[in-house]
SEGUKOL-194726 format. One line per field, with one value per residue (C-alpha): x, y, z. Coordinates in steps of 0.1 Angstrom, whole numbers, plus 2048, in hexadecimal, padded with zeros to 3 digits. Layout:
<pts>
px [X|...];
py [Y|...];
pz [Z|...];
</pts>
This chain:
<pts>
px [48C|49B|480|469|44D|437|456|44E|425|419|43A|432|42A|435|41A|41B|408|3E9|3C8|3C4|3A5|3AA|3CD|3DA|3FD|416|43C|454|47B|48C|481|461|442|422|403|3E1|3C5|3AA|386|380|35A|359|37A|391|37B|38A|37A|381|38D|3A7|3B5|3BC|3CC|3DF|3EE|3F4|404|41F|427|433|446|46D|468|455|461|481|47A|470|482|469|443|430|40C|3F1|3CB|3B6|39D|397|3A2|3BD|3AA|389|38F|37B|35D|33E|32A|345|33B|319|31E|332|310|329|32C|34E|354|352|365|383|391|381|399|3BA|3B9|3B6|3D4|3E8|3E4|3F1|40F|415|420|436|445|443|469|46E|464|443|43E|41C|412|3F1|3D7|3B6|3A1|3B7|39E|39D|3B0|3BE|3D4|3DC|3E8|3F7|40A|413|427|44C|44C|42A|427|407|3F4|3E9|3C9|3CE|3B7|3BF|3A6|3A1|37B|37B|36C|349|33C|347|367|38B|3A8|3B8|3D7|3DA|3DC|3F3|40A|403|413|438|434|425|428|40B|3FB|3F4|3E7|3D3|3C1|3BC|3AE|396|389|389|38F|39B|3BE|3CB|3EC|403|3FA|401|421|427|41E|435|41A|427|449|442|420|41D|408|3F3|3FA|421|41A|423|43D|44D|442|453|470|475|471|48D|4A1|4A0|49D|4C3|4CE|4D8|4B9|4CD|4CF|4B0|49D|4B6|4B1|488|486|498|488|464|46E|457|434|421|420|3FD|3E9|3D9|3C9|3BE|3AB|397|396|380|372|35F|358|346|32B|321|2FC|310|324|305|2F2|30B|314|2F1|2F0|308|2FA|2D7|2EC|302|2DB|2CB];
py [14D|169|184|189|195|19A|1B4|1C8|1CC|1EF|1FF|217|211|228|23D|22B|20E|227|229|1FE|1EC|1CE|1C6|1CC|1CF|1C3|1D1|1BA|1CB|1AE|1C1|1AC|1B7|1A3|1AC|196|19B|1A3|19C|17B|17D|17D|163|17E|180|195|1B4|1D5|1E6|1CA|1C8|1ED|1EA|1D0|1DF|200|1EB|1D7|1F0|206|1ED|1F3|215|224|210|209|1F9|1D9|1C0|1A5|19F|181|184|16F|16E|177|15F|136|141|151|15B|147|160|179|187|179|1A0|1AA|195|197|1BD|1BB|1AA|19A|1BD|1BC|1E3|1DE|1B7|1C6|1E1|1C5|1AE|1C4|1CF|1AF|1A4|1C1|1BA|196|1A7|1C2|1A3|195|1B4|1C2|1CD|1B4|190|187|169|15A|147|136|12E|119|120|131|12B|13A|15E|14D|133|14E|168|147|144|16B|163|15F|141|137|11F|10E|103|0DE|0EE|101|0F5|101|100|118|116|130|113|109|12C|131|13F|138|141|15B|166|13B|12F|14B|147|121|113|125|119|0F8|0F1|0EA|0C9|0D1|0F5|0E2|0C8|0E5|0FF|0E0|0CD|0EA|0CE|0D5|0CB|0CA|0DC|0BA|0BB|0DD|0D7|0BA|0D1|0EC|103|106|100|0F2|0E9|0F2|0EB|106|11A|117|125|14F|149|131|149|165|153|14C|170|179|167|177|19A|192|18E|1AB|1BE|1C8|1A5|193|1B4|1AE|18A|18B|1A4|18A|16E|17D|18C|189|180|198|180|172|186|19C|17A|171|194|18D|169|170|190|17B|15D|17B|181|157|14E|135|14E|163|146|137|155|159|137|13C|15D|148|130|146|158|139];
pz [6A2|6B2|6B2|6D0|6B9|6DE|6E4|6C3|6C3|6C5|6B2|69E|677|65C|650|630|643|64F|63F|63E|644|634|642|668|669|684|67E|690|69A|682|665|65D|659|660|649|657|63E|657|64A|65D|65C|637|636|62D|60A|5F0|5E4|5D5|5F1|5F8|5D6|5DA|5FC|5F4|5D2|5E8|600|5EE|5DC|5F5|607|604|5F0|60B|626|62F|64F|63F|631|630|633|641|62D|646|64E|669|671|665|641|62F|615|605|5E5|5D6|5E5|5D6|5DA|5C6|5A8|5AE|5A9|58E|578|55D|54D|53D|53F|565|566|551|564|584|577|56F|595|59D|58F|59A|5BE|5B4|59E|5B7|5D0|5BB|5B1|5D8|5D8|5FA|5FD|609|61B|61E|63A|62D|64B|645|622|609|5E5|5CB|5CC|5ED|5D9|5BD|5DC|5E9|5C5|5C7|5E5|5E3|5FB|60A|62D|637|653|658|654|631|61A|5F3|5D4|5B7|5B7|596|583|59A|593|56E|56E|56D|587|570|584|58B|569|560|57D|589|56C|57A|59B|5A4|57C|55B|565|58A|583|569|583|59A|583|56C|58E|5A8|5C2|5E3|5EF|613|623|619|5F4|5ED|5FE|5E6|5C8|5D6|5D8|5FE|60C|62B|642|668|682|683|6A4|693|674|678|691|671|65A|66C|671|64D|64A|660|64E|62C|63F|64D|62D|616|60D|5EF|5E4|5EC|5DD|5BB|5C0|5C4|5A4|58E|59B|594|573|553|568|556|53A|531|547|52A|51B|53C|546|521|526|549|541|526|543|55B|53E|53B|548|55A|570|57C|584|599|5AB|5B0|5BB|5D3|5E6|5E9|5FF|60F|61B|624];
</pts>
């Protein structure tokens, strides 16, 4: 790799990039830009304020920025991301009024990845469940750590991985979104790479520098291109992601949700 990414810490960021606190940025002189989700001590959990940021985020990339050319997407921490936040649901009491417009943000931050005008590359560390395999899906190419661990665990507290089934299907194909969306089992770093959910698995103290190095690649090439290229690739994903928001809206107001979720913060407290 031929970046010296010790050599660019401490550049300045474009003010575009200010006002974060669930993301810490690192811009690297080849172009790339490094984006670590940075709420360890709640496994980089997903809530409001995070779906915002991120939305914000990729949406600014290469229309407010023309620095970048490419974005490594990583967590802080012994996860990438173990999904949403359970507060957040626990707040949300399975009133619909409050799961809808929930559940449209939610897939915006997903949609605003794939329609982020530069490639984003996600380099998957530890836990990635639930949201943490959909943002893994969002991803234009996603690496993994030996340790990555992927599941969408929607299912054990009575829901479904909206953005998963919608998207899953395109990238690692029907039956295997299927067994990961009905079972919410656990796989390991080798399987997802078998179900081309991840392109390649690293040790885990190699997995940025790969990840950068991936990045630096595409950020040599033509941004004119790759941006073209990316667009038509990721055209017509909006498709199905109405049925989905009603589909789970109507899964937040079950007995069976609240009870899990409640379930779930009794342990968590114990």
């Amino acid at each position: 790799m031929s970046t010296d990414r010790s050599s660019s810490r401490g550049a300045a960021l474009p003010a575009h990039l200010e006002g974060y606190e669930r993301f810490r940025f690192e811009s690297l002189a080849s172009g790339v830009l490094v984006v670590t989700m940075c709420r360890p001590e709640k496994l980089n959990a997903m809530d409001q304020q995070w779906f915002a940021e991120l939305t914000r985020l990729m949406r600014s990339l290469g229309k407010d920025d023309d620095t970048h050319r490419a974005v490594v997407l990583t967590g802080e921490g012994r996860a990438f991301s173990a999904g949403g936040d359970i507060d957040m649901f626990h707040a949300l009491d399975g009133d619909v009024h409050r799961v809808r417009p929930h559940l449209l943000r939610v897939y915006e931050a997903f949609h605003a990845v794939e329609k982020c005008a530069i490639p984003v590359v996600g380099a998957v560390n530890g836990i990635a469940f639930g949201g943490g395999t959909e943002l893994t899906l969002a991803c234009d190419v996603a690496y993994a750590a030996t340790s990555a661990r992927f599941s969408f665990k929607e299912a054990s507290v009575g829901l479904m991985p909206g953005y998963g089934i919608v998207r899953g299907p395109d990238v690692i194909g029907r039956h295997r979104t299927r067994l990961l969306a009905l079972s919410g089992r656990t796989v390991d770093a080798a399987e997802a790479e078998s179900m081309g959910l991840v392109a390649r698995v690293l040790p885990d103290d190699e997995l940025v520098e790969a990840a950068v190095g991936l990045a630096e690649e595409i950020a040599a090439n033509s941004p004119l291109a790759v941006q073209v290229g990316k667009a038509f690739l990721n055209r017509g994903t909006e498709v199905g992601y109405p049925e989905s928001v009603e589909a789970i809206a109507l899964l937040f107001s079950t007995p069976e949700h609240r009870t899990a979720v409640e379930a779930f913060r009794a342990r968590r407290s114990s």
